[in-house]
C-alpha positions as CSV (number, residue, x, y, z in Angstrom):
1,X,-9.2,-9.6,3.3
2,X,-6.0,-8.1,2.0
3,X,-4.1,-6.3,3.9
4,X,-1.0,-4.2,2.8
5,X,2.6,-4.4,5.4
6,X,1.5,-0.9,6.7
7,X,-2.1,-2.2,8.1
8,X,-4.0,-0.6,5.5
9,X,-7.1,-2.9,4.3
10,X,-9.4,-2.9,1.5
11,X,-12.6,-2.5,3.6
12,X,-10.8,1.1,4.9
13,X,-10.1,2.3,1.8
14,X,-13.6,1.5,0.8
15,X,-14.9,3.7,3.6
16,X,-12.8,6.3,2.5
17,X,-14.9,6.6,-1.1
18,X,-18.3,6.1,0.8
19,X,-20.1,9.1,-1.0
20,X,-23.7,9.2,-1.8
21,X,-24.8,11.1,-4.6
22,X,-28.6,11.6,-2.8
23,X,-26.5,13.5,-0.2
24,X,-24.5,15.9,-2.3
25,X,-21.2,14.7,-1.5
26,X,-20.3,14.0,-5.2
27,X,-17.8,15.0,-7.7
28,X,-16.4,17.8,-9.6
29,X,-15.8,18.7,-13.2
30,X,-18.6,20.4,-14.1
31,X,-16.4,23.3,-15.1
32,X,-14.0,22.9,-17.5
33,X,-11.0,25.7,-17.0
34,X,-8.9,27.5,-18.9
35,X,-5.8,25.8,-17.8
36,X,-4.9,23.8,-20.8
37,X,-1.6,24.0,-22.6
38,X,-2.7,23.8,-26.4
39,X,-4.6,20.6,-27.4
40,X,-4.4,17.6,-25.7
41,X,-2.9,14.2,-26.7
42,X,-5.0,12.3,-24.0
43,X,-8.5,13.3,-23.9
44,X,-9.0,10.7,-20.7
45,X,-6.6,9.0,-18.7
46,X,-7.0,4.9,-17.0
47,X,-4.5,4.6,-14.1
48,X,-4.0,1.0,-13.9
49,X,-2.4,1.5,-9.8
50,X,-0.6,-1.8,-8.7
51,X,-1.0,-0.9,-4.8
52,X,2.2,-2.3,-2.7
53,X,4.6,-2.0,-5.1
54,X,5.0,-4.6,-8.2
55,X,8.9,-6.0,-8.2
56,X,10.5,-4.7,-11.4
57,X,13.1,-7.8,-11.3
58,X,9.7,-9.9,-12.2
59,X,7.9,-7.8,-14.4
60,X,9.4,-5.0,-16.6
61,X,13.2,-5.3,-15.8
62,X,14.6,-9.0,-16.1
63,X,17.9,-9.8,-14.9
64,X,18.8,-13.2,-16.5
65,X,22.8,-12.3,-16.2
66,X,22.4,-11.6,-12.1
67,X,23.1,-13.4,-9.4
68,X,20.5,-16.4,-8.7
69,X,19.5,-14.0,-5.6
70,X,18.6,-11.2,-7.8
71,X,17.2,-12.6,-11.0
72,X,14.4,-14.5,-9.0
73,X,12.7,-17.3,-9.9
74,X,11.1,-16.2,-13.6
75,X,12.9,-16.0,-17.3
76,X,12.9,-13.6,-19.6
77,X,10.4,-13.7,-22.7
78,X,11.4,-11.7,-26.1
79,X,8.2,-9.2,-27.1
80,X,7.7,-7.8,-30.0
81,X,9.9,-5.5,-30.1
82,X,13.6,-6.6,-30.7
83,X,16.0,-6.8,-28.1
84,X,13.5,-5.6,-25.5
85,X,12.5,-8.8,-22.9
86,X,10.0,-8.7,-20.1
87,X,9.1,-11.6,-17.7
88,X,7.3,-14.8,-18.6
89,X,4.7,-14.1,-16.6
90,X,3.5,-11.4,-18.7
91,X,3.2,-13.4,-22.5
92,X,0.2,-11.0,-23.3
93,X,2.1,-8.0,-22.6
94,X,4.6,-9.3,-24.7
95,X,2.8,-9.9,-27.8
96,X,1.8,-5.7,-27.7
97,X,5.1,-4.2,-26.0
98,X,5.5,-2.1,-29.2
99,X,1.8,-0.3,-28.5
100,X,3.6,0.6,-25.1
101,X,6.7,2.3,-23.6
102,X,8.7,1.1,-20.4
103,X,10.8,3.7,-17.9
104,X,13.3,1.4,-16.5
105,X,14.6,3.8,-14.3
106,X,11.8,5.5,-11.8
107,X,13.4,6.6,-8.8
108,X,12.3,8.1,-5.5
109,X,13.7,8.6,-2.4
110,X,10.2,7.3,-0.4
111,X,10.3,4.0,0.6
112,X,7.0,4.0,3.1
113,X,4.0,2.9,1.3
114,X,1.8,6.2,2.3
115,X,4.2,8.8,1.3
116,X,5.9,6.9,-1.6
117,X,2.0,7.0,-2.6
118,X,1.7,10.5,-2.3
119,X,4.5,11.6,-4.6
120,X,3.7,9.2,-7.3
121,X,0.0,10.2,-7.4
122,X,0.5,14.0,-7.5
123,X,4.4,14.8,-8.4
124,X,4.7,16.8,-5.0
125,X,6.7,15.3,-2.4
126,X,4.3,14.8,0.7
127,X,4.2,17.5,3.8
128,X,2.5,18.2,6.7
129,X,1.8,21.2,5.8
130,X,-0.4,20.9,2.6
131,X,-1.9,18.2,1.0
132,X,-1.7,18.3,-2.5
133,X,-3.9,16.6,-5.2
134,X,-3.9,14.0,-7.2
135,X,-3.7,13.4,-11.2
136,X,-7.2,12.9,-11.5
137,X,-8.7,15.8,-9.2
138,X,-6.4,18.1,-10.8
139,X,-7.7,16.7,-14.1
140,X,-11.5,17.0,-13.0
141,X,-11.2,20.5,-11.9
142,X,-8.9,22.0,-15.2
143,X,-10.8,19.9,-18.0
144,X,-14.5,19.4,-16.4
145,X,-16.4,16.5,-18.1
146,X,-19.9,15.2,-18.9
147,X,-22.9,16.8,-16.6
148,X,-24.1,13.6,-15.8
149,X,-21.2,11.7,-15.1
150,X,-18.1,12.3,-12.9
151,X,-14.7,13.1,-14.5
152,X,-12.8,11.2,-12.3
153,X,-14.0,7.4,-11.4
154,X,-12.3,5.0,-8.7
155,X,-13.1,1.3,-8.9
156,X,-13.5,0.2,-6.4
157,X,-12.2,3.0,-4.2
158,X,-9.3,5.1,-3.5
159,X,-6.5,5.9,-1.2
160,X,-6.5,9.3,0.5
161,X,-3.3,10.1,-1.5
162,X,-5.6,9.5,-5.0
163,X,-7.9,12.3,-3.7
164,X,-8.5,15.8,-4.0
165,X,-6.2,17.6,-1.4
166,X,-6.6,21.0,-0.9
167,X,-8.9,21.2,-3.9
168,X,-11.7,20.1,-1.2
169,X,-13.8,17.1,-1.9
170,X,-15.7,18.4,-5.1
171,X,-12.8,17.1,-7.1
172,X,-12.4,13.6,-5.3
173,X,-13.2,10.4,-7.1
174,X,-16.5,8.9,-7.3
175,X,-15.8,5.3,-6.3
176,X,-18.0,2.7,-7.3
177,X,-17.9,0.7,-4.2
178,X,-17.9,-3.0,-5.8
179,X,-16.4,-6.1,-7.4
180,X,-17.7,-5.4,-11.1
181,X,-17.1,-9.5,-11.7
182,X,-19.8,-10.1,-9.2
183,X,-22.7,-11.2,-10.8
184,X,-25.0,-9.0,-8.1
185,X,-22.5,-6.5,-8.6
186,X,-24.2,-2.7,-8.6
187,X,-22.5,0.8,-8.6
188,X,-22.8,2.2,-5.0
189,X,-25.1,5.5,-4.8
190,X,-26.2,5.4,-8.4
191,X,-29.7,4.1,-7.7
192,X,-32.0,6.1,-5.1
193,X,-31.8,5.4,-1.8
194,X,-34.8,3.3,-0.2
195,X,-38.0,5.6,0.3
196,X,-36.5,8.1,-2.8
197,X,-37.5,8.0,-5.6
198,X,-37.4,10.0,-8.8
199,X,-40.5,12.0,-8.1
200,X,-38.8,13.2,-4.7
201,X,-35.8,13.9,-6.3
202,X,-37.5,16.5,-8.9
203,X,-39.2,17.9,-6.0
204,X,-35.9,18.4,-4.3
205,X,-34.8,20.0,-7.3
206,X,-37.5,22.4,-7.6
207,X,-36.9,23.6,-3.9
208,X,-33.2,24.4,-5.0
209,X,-34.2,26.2,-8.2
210,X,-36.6,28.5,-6.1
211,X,-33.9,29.0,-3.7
212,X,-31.6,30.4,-6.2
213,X,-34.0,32.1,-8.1
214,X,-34.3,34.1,-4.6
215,X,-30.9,34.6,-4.3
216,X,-30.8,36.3,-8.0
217,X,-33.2,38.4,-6.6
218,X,-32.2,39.5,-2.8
219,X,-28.9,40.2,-5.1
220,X,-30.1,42.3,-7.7
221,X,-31.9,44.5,-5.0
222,X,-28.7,44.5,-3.2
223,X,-29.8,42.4,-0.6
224,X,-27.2,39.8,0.7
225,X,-28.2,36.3,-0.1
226,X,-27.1,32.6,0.9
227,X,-25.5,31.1,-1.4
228,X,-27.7,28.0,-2.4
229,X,-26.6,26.9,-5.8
230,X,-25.3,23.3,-5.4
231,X,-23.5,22.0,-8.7
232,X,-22.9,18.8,-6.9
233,X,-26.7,18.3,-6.5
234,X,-27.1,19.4,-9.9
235,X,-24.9,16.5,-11.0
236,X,-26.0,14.0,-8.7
237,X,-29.7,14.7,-10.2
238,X,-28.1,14.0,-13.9
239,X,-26.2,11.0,-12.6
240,X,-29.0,9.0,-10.9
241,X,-31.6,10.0,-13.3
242,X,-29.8,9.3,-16.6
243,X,-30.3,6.1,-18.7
244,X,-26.6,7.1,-20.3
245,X,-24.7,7.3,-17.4
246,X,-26.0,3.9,-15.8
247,X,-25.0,2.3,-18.8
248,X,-21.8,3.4,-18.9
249,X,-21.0,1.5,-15.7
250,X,-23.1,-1.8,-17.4
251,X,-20.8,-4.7,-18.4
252,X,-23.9,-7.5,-19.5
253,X,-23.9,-5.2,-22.9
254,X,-20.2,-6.5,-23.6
255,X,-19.6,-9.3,-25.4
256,X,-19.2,-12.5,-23.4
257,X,-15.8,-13.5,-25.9
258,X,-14.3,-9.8,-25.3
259,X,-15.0,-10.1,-21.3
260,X,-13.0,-13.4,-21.2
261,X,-9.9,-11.8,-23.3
262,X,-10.0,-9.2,-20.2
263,X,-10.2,-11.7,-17.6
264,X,-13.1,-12.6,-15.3
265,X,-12.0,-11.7,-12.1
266,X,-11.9,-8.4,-10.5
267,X,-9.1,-6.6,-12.2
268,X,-10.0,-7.6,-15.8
269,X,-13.8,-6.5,-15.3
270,X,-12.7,-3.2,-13.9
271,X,-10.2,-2.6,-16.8
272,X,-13.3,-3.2,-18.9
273,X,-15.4,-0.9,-16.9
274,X,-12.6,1.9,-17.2
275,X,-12.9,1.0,-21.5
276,X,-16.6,1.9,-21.0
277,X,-16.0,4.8,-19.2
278,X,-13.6,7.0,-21.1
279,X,-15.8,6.5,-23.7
280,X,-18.8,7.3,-22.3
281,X,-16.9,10.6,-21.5
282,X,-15.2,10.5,-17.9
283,X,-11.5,11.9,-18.1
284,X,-10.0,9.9,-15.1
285,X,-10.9,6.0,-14.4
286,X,-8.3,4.6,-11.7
287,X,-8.1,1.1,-11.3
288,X,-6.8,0.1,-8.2
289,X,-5.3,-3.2,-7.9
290,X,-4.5,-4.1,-4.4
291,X,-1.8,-7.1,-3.6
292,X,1.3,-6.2,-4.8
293,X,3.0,-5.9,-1.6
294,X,5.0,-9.0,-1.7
295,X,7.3,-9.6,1.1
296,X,7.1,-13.7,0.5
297,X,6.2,-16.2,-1.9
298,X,7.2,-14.6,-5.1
299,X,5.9,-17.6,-6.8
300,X,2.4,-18.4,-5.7
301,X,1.7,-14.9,-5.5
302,X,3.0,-13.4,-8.8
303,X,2.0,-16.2,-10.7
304,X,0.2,-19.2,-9.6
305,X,-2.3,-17.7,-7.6
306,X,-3.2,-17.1,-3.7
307,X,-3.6,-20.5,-2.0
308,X,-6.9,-22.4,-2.8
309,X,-7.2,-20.7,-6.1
310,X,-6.7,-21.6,-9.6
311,X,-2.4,-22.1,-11.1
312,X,-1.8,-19.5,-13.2
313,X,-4.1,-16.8,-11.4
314,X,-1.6,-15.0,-9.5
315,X,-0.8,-11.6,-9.9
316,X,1.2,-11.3,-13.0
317,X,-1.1,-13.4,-15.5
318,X,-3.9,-11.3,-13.7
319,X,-2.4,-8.1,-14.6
320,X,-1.0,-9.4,-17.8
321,X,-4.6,-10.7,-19.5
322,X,-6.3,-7.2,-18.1
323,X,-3.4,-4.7,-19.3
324,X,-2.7,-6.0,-22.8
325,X,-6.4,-6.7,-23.8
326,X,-7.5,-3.2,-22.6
327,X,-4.7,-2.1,-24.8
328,X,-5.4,-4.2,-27.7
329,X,-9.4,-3.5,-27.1
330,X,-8.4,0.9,-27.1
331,X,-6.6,0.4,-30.7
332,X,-9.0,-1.9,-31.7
333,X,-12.0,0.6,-31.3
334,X,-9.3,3.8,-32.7
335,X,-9.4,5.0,-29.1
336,X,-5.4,4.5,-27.8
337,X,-4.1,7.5,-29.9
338,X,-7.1,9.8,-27.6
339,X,-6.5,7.4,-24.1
340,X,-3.6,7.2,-21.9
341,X,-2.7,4.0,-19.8
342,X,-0.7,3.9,-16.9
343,X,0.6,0.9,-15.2
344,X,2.1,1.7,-12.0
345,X,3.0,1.4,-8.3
346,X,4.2,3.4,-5.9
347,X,8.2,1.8,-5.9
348,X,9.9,-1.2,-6.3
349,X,11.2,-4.2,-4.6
350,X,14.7,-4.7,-3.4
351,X,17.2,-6.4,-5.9
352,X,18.1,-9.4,-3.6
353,X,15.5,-11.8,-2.6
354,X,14.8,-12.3,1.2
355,X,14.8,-14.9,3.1
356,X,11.0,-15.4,2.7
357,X,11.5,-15.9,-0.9
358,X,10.0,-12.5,-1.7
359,X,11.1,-8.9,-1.6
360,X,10.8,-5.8,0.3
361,X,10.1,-2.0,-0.4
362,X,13.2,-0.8,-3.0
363,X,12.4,2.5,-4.5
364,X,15.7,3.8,-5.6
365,X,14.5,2.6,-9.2
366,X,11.8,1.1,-10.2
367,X,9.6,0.4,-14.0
368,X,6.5,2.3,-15.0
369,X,4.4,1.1,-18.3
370,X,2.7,3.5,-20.0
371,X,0.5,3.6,-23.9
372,X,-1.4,5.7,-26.1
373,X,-2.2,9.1,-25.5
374,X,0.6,10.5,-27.5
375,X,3.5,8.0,-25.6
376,X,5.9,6.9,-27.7
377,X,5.6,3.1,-28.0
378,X,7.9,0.8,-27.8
379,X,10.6,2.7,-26.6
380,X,12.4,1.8,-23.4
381,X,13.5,5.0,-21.7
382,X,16.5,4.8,-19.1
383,X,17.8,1.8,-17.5
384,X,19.2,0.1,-13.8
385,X,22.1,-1.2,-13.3
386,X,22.8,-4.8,-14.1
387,X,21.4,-6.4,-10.5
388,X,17.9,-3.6,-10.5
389,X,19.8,-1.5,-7.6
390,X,20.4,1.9,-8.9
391,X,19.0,3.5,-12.6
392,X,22.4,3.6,-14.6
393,X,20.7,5.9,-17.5
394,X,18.3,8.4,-17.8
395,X,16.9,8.3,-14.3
396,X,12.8,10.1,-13.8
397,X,11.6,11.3,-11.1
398,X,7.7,10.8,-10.0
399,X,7.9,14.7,-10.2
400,X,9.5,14.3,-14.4
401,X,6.6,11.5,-14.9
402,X,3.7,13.9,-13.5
403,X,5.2,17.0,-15.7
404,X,4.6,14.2,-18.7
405,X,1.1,12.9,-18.0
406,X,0.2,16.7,-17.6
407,X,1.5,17.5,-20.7
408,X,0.1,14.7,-22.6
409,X,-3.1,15.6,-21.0
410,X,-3.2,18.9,-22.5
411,X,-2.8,20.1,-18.7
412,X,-0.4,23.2,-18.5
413,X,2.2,21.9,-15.8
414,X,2.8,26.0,-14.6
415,X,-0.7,26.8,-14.2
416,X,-1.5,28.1,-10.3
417,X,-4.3,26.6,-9.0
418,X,-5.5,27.9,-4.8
419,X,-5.6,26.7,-1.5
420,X,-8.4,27.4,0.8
421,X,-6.3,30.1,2.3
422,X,-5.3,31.6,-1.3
423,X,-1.8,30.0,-1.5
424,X,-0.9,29.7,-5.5
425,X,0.4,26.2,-5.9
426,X,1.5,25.0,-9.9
427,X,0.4,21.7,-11.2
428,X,3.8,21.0,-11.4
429,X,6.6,22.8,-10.3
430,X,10.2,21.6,-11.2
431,X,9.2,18.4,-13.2
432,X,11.0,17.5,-16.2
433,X,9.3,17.1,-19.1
434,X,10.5,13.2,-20.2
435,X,10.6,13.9,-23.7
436,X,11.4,10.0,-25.1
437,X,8.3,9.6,-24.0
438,X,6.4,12.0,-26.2
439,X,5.1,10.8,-29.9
């Protein structure tokens, strides 16, 4: 089982995303608001989330002229666009780095894996006080999505900070529970539970239908009414019940050749699944990618692989062969110019290597990759200084970064959204908007 330096496991965050559709405890976006700001770029966003924190020294933002104890152990590669290098565990990545765009120079002040979470995920610097969203709840409750599927899609799960906040659990993720490269792999909740079936279900239906048909009428004679409409039901219904939306989340209709390019471990099959689902419809799909918390072993875990398993398996290659071909696969299919991509953790990792051969948490700068959806590709925007320490140009903010994917999702940034208690909180407030970024 992995486990991150701050305790959290995989099996938690599992629990967390344990909603079953029968039960009502579902997913949003079934109505699409007015928030928009003009027409979108991105009609669906795929959050590619390295959890822990990928090293930028061994990914995005070589240092081949720095000290042996901050270049680490991997060389530079050229890509294909000129004068721009990336690490060599990332060859795919290199061969499409001008469909993409880099920010060199994140920063944050947030160094603690929960709350560094936090402000990536939703722009807003965590506080006790209120819990705010993240990208994908907001996106579920301002641009709505398909009846019978949900607009925003976890695989397998989600972190609190990727939920809903103060939007209330309507607008949380569904999260499919599974390892999609399992052969007996099934989406969690999307069959009926044991003893239900799709008779019982209608029934259920029916009993809700009268019930609001009652309501209507205790209303219109002035009588006061419970409310009993239940959208979530409504959707649930759809989801379980409809050929569509299982298919969506099928993976033996791809092509065997196509599946390989992706990778057939977990992360490649769920970068697959997320293909599948923006174009079944969902707005949000957010892979998370647990691992990346590497404190030792830079070697055998960013590139040949976690002991006992195959060289060349490790994280990087892993993330490389998933993150290019789903790239490569969105242009392919004329869907990159309508998706956005995100490849991103919550910091970086500091620009001397320990004593363990690794690194620790580092996020006063840090790289982000991001393509389609109206980016700007191949551009690099900003840059650290020469050991990874500091940015030296054009630093961004997770605050300027969530301004941008707003933008480019057609989301207006100013637009008030309410707390239980009535409190007006923006999307974004006091994000700039990164324009090098914008197409």
């Amino acid at each position: 089982m992995i486990i991150r330096c701050d305790g959290i496991s995989r099996r938690d965050a599992i629990r967390v995303g344990g909603l079953s559709a029968l039960g009502l405890s579902l997913f949003g976006g079934l109505r699409p608001s007015a928030a928009l700001a003009g027409t979108a770029r991105a009609k669906s966003c795929i959050l590619l989330w390295l959890d822990g924190g990928p090293s930028h020294l061994e990914t995005f933002d070589v240092k081949p002229e720095a000290p042996s104890e901050v270049r680490g152990p991997f060389k530079p590669i050229a890509t294909s666009v000129s004068g721009t290098f990336i690490s060599e565990i990332l060859p795919n990545t290199a061969k499409i780095t001008d469909k993409i765009a880099i920010v060199r120079s994140m920063t944050s002040p947030l160094g603690e894996h929960g709350l560094a979470n936090q402000y990536m995920l939703s722009g807003y610097k965590p506080t006790p006080v209120l819990d705010y969203p993240s990208f994908g709840s907001v996106v579920a409750k301002l641009r709505g999505g398909r009846l019978d599927l949900p607009s925003y899609v976890a695989i397998p799960d989600f972190r609190a900070p990727a939920g809903p906040g103060f939007l209330g659990s309507e607008f949380g993720p569904f999260a499919i529970g599974g390892d999609p490269s399992k052969k007996d792999f099934r989406v969690r909740d999307l069959d009926f539970y044991p003893g239900v079936n799709s008779d019982r279900m209608e029934h259920r239906r029916d009993v809700v239908a009268q019930l609001e048909r009652f309501q209507q009428a205790a209303e219109a004679s002035g009588r006061q009414g419970t409310q009993v409409s239940d959208p979530r039901f409504e959707q649930a219904y759809r989801m379980v019940t409809s050929p569509q939306a299982k298919k969506a989340f099928d993976l033996s209709v791809e092509n065997d050749d196509l599946r390989a390019k992706y990778g057939m471990g977990f992360f490649g099959q769920s970068c697959l699944m997320a293909r599948r689902l923006v174009e079944s419809g969902v707005s949000f799909v957010t892979v998370n990618y647990v691992g990346w918390d590497n404190h030792e072993s830079l070697v055998l875990r960013l590139k040949e692989g976690y002991t006992g398993a195959k060289v060349g398996v490790g994280l990087g290659p892993t993330f490389d062969h998933g993150f290019a071909t789903l790239v490569s696969d969105l242009s392919d299919r004329g869907m990159l110019d309508e998706t956005l991509v995100i490849a991103m953790g919550e910091f970086g990792r500091t620009p001397k290597l320990n004593t363990r051969g690794g690194r620790d948490h580092w996020p006063r700068v840090f790289s982000v990759a991001m393509a389609g959806g109206g980016v700007n590709p191949g551009v690099v925007v900003g840059a650290s200084d020469a050991i990874g320490e500091s940015p030296a140009e054009r630093p961004v903010t997770p605050n300027d970064l969530a301004r941008t994917i707003y933008q480019l999702l057609g989301v207006d940034p100013s637009f008030e959204m309410h707390t239980t208690d009535g409190r007006p909180v923006q999307v974004n407030q006091g994000g700039e908007l990164v324009k090098e970024l914008i197409a």
